[in-house]
PyMOL commands that place a pseudoatom at each C-alpha (Angstrom):
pseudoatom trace, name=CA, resn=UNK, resi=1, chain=A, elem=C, hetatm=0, pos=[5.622, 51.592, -10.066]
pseudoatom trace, name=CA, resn=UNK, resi=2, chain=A, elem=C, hetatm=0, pos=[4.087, 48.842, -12.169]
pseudoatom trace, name=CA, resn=UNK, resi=3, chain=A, elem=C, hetatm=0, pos=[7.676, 46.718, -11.853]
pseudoatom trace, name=CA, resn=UNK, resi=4, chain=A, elem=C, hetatm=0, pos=[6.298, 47.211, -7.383]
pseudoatom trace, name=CA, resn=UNK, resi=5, chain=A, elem=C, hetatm=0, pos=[2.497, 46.174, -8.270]
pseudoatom trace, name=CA, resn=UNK, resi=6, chain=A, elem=C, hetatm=0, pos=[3.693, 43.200, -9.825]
pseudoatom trace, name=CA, resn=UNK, resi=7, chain=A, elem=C, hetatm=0, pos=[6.035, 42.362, -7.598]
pseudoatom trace, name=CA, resn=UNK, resi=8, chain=A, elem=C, hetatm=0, pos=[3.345, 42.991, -4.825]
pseudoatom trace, name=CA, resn=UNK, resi=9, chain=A, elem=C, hetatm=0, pos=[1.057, 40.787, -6.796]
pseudoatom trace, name=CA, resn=UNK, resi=10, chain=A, elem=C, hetatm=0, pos=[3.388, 37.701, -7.416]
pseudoatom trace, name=CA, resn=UNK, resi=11, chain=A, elem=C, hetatm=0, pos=[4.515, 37.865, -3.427]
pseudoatom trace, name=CA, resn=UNK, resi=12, chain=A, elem=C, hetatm=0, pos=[0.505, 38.141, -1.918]
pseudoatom trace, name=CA, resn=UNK, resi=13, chain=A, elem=C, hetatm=0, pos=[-0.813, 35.138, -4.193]
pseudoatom trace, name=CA, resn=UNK, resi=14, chain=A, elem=C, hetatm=0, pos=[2.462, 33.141, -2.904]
pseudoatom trace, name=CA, resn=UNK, resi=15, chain=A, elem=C, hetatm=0, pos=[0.914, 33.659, 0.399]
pseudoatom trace, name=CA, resn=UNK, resi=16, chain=A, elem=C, hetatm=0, pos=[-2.311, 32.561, 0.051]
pseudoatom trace, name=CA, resn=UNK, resi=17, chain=A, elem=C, hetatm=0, pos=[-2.033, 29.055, 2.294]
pseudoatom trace, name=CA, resn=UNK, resi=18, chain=A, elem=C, hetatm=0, pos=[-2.512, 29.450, 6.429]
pseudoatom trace, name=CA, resn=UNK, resi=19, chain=A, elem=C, hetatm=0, pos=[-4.677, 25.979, 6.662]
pseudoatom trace, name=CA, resn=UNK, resi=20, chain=A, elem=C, hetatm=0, pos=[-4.674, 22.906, 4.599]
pseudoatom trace, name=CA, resn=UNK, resi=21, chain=A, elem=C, hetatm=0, pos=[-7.024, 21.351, 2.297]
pseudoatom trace, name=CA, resn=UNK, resi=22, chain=A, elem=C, hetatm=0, pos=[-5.365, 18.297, 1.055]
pseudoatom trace, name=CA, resn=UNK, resi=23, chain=A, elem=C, hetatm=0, pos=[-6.944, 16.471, -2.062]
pseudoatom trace, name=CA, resn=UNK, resi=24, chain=A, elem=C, hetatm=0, pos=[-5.667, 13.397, -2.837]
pseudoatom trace, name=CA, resn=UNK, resi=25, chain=A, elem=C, hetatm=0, pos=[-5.815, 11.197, -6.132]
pseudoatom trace, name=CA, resn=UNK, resi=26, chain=A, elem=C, hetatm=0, pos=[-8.964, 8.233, -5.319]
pseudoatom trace, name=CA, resn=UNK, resi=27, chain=A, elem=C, hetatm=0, pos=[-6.808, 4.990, -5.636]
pseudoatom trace, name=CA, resn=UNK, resi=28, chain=A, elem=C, hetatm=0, pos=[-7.651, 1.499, -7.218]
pseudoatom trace, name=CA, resn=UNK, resi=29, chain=A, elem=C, hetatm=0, pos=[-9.115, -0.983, -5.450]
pseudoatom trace, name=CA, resn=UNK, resi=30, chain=A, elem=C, hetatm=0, pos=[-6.698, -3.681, -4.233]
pseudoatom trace, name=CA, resn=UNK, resi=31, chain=A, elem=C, hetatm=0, pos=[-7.084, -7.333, -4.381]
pseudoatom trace, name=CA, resn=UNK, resi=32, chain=A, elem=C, hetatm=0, pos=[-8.665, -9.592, -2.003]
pseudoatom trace, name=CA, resn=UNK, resi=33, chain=A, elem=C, hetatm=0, pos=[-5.965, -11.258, 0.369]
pseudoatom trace, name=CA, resn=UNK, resi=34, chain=A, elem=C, hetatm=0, pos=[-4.930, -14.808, -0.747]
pseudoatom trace, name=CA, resn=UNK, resi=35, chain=A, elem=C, hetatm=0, pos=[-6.401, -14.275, -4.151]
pseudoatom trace, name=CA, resn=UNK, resi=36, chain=A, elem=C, hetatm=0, pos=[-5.071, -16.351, -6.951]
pseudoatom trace, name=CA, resn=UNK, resi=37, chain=A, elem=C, hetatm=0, pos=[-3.484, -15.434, -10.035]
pseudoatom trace, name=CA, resn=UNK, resi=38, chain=A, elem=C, hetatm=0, pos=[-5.503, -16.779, -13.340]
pseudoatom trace, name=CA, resn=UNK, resi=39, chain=A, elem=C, hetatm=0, pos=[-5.849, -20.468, -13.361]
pseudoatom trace, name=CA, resn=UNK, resi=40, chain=A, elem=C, hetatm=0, pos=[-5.446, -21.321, -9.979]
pseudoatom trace, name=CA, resn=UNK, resi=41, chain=A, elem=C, hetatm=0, pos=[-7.501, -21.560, -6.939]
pseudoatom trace, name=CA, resn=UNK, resi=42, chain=A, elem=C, hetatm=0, pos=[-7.489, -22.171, -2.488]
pseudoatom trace, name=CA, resn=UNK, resi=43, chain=A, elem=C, hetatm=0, pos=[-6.774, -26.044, -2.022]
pseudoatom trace, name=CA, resn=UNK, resi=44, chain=A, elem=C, hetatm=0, pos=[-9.262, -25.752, 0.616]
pseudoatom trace, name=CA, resn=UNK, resi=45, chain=A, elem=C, hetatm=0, pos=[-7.810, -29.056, 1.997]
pseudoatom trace, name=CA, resn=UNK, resi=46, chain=A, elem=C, hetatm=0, pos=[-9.184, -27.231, 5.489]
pseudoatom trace, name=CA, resn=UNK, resi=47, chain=A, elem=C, hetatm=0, pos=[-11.324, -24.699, 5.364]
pseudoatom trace, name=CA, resn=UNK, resi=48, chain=A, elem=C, hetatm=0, pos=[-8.594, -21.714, 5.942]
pseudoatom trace, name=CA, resn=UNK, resi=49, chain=A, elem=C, hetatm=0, pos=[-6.577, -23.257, 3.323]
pseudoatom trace, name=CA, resn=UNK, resi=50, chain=A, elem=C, hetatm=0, pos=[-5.452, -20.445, 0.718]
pseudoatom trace, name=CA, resn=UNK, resi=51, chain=A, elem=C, hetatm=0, pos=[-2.734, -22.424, -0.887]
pseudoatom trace, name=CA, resn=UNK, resi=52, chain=A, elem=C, hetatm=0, pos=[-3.161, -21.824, -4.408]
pseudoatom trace, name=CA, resn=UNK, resi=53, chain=A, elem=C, hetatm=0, pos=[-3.048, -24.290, -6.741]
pseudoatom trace, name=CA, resn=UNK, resi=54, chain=A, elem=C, hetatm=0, pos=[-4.689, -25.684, -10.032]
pseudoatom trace, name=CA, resn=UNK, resi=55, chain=A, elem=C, hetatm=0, pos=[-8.203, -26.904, -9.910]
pseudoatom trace, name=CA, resn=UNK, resi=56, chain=A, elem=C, hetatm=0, pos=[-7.027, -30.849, -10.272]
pseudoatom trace, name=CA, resn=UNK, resi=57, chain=A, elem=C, hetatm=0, pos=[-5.190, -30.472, -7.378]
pseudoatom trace, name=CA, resn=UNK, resi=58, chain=A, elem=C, hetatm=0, pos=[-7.928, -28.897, -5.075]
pseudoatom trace, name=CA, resn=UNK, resi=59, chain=A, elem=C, hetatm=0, pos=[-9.943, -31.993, -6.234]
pseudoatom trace, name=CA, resn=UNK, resi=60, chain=A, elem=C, hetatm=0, pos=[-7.126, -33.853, -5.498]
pseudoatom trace, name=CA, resn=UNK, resi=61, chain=A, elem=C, hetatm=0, pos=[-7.355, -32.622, -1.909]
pseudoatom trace, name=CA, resn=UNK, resi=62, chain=A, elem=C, hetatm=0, pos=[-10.890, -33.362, -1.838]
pseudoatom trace, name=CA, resn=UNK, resi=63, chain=A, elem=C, hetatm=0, pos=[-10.915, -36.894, -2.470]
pseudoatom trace, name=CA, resn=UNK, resi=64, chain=A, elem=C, hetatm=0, pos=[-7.728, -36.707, 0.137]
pseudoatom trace, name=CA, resn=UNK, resi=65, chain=A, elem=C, hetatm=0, pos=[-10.427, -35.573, 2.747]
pseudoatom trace, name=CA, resn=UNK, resi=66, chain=A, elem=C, hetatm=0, pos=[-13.022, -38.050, 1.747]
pseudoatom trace, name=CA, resn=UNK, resi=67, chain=A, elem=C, hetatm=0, pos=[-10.263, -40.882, 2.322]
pseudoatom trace, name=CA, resn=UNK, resi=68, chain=A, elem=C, hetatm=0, pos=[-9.497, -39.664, 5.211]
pseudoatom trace, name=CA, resn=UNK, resi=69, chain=A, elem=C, hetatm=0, pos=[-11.420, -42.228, 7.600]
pseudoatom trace, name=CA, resn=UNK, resi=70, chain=A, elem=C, hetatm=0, pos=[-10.684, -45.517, 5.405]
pseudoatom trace, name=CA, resn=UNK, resi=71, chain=A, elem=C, hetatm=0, pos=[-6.829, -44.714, 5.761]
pseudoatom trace, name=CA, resn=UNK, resi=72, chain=A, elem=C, hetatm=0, pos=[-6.833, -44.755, 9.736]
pseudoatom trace, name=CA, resn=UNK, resi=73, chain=A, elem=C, hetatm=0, pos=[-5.503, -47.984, 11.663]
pseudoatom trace, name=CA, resn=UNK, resi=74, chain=A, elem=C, hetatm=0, pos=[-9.593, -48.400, 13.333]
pseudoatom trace, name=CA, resn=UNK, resi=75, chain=A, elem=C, hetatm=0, pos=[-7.671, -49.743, 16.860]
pseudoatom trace, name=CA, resn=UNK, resi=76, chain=A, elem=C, hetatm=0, pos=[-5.116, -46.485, 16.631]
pseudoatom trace, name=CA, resn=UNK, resi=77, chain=A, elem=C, hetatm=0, pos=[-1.564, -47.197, 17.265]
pseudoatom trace, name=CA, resn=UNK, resi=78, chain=A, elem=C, hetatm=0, pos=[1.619, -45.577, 17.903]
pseudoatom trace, name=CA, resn=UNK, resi=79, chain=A, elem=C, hetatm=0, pos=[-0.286, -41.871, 17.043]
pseudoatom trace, name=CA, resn=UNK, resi=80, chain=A, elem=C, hetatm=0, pos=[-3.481, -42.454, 18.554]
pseudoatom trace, name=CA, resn=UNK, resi=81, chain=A, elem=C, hetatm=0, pos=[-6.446, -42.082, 16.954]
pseudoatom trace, name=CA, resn=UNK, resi=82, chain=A, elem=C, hetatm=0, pos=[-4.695, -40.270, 13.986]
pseudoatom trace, name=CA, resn=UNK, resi=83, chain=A, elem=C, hetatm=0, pos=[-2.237, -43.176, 13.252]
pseudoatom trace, name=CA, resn=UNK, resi=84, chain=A, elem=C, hetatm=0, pos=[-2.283, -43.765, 9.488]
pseudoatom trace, name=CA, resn=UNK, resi=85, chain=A, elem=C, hetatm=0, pos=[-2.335, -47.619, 7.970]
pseudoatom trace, name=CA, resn=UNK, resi=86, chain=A, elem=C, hetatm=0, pos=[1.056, -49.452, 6.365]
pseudoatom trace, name=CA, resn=UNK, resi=87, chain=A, elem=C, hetatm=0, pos=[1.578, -47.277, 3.353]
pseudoatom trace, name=CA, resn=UNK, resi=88, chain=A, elem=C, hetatm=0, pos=[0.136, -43.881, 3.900]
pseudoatom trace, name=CA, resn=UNK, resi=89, chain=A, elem=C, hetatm=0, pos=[1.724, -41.020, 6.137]
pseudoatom trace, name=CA, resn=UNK, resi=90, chain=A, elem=C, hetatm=0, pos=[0.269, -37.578, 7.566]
pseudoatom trace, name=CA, resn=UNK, resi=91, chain=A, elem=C, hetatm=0, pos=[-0.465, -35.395, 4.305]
pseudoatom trace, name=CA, resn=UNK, resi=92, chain=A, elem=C, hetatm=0, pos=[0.313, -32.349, 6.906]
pseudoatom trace, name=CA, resn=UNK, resi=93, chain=A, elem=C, hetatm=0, pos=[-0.474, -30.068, 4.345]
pseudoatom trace, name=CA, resn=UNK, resi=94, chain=A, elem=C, hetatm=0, pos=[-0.717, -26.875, 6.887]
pseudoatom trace, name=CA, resn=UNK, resi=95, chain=A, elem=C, hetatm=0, pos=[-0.092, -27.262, 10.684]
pseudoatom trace, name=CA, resn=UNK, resi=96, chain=A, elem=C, hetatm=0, pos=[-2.299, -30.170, 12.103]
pseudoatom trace, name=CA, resn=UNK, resi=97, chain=A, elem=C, hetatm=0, pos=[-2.864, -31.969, 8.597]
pseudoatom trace, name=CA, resn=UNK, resi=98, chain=A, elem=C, hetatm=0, pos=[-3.189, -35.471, 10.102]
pseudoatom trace, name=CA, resn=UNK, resi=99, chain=A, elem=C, hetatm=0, pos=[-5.232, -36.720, 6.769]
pseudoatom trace, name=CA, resn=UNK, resi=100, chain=A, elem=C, hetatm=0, pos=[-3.302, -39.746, 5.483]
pseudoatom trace, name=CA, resn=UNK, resi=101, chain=A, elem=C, hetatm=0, pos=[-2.168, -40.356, 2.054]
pseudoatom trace, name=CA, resn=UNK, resi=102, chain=A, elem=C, hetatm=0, pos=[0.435, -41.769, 0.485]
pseudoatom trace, name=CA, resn=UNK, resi=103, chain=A, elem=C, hetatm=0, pos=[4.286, -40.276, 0.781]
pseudoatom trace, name=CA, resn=UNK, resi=104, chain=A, elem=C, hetatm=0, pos=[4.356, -39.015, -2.725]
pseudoatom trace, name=CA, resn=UNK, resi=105, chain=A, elem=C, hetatm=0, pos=[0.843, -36.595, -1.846]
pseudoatom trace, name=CA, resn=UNK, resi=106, chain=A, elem=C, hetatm=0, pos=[2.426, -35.523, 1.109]
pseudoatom trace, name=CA, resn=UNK, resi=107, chain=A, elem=C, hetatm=0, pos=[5.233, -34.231, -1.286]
pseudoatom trace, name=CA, resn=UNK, resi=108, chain=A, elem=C, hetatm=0, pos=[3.257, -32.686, -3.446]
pseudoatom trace, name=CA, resn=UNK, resi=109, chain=A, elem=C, hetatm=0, pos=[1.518, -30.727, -0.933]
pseudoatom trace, name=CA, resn=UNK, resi=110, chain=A, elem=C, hetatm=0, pos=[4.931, -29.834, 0.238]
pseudoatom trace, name=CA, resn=UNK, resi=111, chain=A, elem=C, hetatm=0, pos=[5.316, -28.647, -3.102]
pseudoatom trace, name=CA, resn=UNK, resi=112, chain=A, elem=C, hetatm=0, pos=[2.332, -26.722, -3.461]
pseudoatom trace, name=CA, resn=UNK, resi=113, chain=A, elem=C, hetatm=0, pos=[2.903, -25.188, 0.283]
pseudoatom trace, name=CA, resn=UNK, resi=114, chain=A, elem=C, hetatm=0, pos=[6.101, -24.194, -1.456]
pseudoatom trace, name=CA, resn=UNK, resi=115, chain=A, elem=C, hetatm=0, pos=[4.857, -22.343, -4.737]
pseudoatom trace, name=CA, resn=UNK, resi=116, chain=A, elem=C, hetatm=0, pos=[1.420, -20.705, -3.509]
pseudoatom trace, name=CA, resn=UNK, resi=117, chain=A, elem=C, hetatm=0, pos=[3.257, -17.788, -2.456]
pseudoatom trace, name=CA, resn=UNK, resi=118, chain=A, elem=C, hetatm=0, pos=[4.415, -16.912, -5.749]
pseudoatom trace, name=CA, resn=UNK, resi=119, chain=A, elem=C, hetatm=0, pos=[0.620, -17.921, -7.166]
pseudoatom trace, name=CA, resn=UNK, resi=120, chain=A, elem=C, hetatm=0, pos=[-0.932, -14.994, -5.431]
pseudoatom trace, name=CA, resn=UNK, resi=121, chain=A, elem=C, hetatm=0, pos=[-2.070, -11.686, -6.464]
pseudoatom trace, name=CA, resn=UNK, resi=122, chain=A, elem=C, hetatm=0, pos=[0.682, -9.214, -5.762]
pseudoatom trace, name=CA, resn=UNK, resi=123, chain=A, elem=C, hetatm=0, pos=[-1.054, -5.985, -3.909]
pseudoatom trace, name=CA, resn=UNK, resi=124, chain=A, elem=C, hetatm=0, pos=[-0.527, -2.835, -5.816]
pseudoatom trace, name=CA, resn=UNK, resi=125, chain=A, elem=C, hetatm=0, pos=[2.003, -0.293, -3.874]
pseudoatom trace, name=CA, resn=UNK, resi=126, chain=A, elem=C, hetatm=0, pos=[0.265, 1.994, -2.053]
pseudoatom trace, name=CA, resn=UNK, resi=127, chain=A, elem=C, hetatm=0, pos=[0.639, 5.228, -3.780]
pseudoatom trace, name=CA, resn=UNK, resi=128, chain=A, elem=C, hetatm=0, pos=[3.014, 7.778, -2.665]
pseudoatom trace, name=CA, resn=UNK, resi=129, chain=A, elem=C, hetatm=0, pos=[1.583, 10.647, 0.092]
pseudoatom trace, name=CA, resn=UNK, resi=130, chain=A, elem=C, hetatm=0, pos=[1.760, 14.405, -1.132]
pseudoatom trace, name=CA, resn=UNK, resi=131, chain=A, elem=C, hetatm=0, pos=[3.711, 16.615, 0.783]
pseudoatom trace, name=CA, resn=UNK, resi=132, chain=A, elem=C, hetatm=0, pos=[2.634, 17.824, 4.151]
pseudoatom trace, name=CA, resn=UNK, resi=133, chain=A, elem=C, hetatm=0, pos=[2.859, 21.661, 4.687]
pseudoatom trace, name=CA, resn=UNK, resi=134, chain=A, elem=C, hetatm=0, pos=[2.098, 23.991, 7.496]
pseudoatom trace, name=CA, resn=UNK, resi=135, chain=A, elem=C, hetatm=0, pos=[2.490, 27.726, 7.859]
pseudoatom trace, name=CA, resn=UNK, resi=136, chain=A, elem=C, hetatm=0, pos=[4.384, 30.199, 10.324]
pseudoatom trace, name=CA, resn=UNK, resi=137, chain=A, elem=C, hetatm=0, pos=[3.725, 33.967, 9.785]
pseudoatom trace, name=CA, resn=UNK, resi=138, chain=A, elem=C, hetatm=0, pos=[6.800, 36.207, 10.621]
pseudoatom trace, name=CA, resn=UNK, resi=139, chain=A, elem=C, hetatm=0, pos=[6.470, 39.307, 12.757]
pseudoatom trace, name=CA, resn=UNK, resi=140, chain=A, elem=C, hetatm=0, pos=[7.559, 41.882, 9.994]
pseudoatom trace, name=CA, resn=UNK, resi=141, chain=A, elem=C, hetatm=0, pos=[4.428, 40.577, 7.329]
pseudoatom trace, name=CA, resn=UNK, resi=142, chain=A, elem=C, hetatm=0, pos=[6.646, 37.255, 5.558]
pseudoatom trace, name=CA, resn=UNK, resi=143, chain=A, elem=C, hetatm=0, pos=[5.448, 33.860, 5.497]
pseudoatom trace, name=CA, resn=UNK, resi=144, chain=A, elem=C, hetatm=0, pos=[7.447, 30.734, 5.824]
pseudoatom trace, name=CA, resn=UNK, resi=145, chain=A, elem=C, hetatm=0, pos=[6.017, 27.730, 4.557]
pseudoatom trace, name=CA, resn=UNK, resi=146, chain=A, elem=C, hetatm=0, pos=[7.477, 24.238, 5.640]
pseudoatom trace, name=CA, resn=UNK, resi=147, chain=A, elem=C, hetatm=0, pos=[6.854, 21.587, 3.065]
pseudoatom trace, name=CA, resn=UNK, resi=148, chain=A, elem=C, hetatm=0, pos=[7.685, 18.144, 4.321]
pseudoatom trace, name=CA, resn=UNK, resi=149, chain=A, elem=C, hetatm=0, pos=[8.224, 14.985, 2.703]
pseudoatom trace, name=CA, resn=UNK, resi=150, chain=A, elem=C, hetatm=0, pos=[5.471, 12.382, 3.375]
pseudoatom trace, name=CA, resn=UNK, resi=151, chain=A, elem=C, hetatm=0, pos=[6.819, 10.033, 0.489]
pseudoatom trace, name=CA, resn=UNK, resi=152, chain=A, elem=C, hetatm=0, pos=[10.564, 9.040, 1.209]
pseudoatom trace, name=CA, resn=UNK, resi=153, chain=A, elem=C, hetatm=0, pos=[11.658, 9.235, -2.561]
pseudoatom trace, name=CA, resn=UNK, resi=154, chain=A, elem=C, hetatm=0, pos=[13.496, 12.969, -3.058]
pseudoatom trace, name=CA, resn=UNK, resi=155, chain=A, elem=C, hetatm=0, pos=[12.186, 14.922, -6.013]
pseudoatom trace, name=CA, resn=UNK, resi=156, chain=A, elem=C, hetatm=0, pos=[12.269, 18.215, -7.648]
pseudoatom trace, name=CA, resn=UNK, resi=157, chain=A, elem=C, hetatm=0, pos=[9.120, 20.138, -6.624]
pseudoatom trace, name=CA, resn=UNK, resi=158, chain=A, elem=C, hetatm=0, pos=[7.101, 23.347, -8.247]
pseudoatom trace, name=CA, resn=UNK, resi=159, chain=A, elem=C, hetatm=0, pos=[4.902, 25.181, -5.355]
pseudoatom trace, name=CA, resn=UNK, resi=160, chain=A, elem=C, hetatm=0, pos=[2.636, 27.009, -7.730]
pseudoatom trace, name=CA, resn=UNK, resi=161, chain=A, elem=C, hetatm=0, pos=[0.006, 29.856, -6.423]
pseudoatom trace, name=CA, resn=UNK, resi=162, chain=A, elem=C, hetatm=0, pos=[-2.416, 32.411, -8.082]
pseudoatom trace, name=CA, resn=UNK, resi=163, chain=A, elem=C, hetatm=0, pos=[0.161, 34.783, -9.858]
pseudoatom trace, name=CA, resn=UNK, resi=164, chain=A, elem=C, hetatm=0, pos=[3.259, 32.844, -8.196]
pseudoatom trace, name=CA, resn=UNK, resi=165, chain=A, elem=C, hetatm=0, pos=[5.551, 29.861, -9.289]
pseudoatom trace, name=CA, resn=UNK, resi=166, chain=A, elem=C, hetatm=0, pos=[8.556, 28.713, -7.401]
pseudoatom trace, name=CA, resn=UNK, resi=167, chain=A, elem=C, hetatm=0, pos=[10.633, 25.429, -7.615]
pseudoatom trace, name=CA, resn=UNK, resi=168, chain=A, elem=C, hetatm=0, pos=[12.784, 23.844, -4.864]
pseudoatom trace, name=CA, resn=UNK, resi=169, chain=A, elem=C, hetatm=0, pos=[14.470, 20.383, -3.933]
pseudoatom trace, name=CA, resn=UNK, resi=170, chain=A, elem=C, hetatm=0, pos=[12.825, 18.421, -1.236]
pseudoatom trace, name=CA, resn=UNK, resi=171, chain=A, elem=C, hetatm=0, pos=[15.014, 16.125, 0.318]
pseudoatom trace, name=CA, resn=UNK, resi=172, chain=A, elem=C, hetatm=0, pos=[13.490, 12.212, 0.999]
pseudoatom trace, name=CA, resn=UNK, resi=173, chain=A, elem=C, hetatm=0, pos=[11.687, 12.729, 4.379]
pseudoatom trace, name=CA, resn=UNK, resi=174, chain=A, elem=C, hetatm=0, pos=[13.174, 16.035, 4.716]
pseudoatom trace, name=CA, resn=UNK, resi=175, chain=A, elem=C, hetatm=0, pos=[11.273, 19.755, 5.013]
pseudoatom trace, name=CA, resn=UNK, resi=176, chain=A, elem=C, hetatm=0, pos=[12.026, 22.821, 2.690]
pseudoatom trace, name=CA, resn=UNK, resi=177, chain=A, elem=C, hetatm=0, pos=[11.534, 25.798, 4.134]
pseudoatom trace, name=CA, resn=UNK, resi=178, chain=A, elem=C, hetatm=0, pos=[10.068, 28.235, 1.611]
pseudoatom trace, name=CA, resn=UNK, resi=179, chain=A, elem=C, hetatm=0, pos=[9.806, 32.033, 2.436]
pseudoatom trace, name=CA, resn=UNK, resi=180, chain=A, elem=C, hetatm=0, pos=[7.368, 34.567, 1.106]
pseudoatom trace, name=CA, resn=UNK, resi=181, chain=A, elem=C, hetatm=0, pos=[8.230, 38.510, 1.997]
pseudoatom trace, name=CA, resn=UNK, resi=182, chain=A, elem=C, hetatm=0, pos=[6.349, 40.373, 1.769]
pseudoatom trace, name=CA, resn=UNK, resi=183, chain=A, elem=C, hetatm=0, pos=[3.267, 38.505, 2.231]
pseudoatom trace, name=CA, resn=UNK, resi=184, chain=A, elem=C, hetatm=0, pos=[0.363, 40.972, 2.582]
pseudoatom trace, name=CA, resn=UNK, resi=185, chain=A, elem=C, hetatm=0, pos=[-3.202, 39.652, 3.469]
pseudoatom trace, name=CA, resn=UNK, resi=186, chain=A, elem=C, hetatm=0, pos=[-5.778, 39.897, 0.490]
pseudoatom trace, name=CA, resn=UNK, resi=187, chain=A, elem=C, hetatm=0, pos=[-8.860, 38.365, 2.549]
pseudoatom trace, name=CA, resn=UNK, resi=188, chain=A, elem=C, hetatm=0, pos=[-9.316, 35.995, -0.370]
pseudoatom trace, name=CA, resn=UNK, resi=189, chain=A, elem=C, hetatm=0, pos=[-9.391, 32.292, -1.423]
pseudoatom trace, name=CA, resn=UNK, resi=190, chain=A, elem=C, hetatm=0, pos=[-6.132, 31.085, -2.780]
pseudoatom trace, name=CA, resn=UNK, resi=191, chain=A, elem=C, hetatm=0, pos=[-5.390, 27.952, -4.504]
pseudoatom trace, name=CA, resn=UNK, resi=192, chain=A, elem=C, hetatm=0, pos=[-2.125, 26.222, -4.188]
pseudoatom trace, name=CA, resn=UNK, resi=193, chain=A, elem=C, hetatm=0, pos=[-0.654, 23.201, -5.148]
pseudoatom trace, name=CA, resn=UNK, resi=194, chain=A, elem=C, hetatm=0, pos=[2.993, 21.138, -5.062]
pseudoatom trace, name=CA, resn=UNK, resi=195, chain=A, elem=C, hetatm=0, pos=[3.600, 19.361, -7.091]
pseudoatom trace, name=CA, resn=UNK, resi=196, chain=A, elem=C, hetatm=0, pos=[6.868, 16.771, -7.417]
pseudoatom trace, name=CA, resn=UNK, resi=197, chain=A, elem=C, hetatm=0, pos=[8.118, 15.080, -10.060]
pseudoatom trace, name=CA, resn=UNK, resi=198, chain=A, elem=C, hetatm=0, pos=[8.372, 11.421, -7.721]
pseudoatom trace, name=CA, resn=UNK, resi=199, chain=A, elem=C, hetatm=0, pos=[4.693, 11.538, -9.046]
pseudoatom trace, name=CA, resn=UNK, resi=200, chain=A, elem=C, hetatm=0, pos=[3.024, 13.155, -5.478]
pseudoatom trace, name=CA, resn=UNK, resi=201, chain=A, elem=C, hetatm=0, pos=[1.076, 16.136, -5.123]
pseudoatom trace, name=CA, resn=UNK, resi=202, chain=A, elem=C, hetatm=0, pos=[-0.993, 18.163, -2.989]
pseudoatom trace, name=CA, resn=UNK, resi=203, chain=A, elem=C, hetatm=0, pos=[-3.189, 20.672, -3.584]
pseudoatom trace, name=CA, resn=UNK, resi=204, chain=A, elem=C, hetatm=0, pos=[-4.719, 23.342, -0.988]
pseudoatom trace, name=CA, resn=UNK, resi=205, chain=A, elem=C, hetatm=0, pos=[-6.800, 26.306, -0.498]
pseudoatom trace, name=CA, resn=UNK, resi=206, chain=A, elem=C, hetatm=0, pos=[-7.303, 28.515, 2.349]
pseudoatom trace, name=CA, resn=UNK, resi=207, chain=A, elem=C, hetatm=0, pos=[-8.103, 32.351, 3.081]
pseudoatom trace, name=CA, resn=UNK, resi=208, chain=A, elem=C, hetatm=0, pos=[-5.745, 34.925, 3.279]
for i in range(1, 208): cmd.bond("trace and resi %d" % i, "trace and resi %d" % (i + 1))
show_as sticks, trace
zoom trace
């Protein structure tokens, strides 16, 4: 009789999920777009310049800028208004860079085009979603619950409830279907949580 009560027990907490309540840990806040890594900064040789590079080169493009006017043929010429005097050539730093300066600055800001990717601050992953589960209630008082994969990684999973523990293999995007029988209404709050060992988790409560 008390080997039954137990049993009873273990089975009706197991239950206890019909509707989610998903809680989810708060992530960090992520870095600006474009920002620089630690000693470097935009070029700003245009205003939606992000290239990142070291402060004596954004000065550099500065003084570039400020040249800009002195280092156009004043009649124009083959390019227009744009052409550049003998010496100096288009610094074309990003699309439309008609600023003139001498071949070895439009190298370097070749070079610079070339490295600010790798001069950024690398976003954090975003973290890993919990499992998603939903509920179907069987004719003959069982309860099957379907735990899917929201994370793409496999893992080795523990669905824990009041008085109930149970582990399982959840396939990478794949569902589990876990069964509960008998599953006997308590009209109660349960807590329940899965957890996976890919680091994802979700807990839930409901009435049941």
């Amino acid at each position: 009789m008390a080997h039954r009560l137990a049993s009873r027990r273990l089975c009706t907490a197991g239950a206890a999920v019909l509707s989610l309540a998903v809680v989810g840990a708060p992530g960090t806040a992520a870095a600006a777009p474009d920002t620089c890594v630690q000693g470097y900064v935009w070029r700003e040789a245009s205003p939606s310049d992000h290239v990142c590079v070291t402060p004596g080169e954004r000065s550099a493009a500065a003084q570039q800028n400020s040249q800009a006017a002195a280092r156009k043929e004043p009649a124009g010429g083959a390019y227009g208004p744009d052409t550049c005097k003998q010496g100096f050539v288009w610094r074309e730093a990003f699309p439309g860079d008609h600023v003139c300066v001498p071949p070895a600055e439009r190298d370097q800001a070749a070079a610079q085009n070339a490295a600010g990717p790798q001069r950024v601050v690398k976003a954090d992953p975003a973290p890993l979603q919990g499992p998603g589960v939903s509920w179907d209630q069987t004719p003959v008082g069982g309860l099957t619950a379907h735990i899917q994969d929201r994370s793409g990684k496999a893992a080795q999973c523990t669905y824990t409830s009041d008085w109930y523990t149970r582990s399982f293999f959840l396939p990478a995007n794949g569902t589990y279907d876990l069964v509960i029988f008998p599953a006997v209404p308590k009209f109660q709050n349960w807590n329940v949580t899965v957890s996976c060992d890919n680091g994802t988790k979700t807990q839930t409560t409901t009435f049941f």
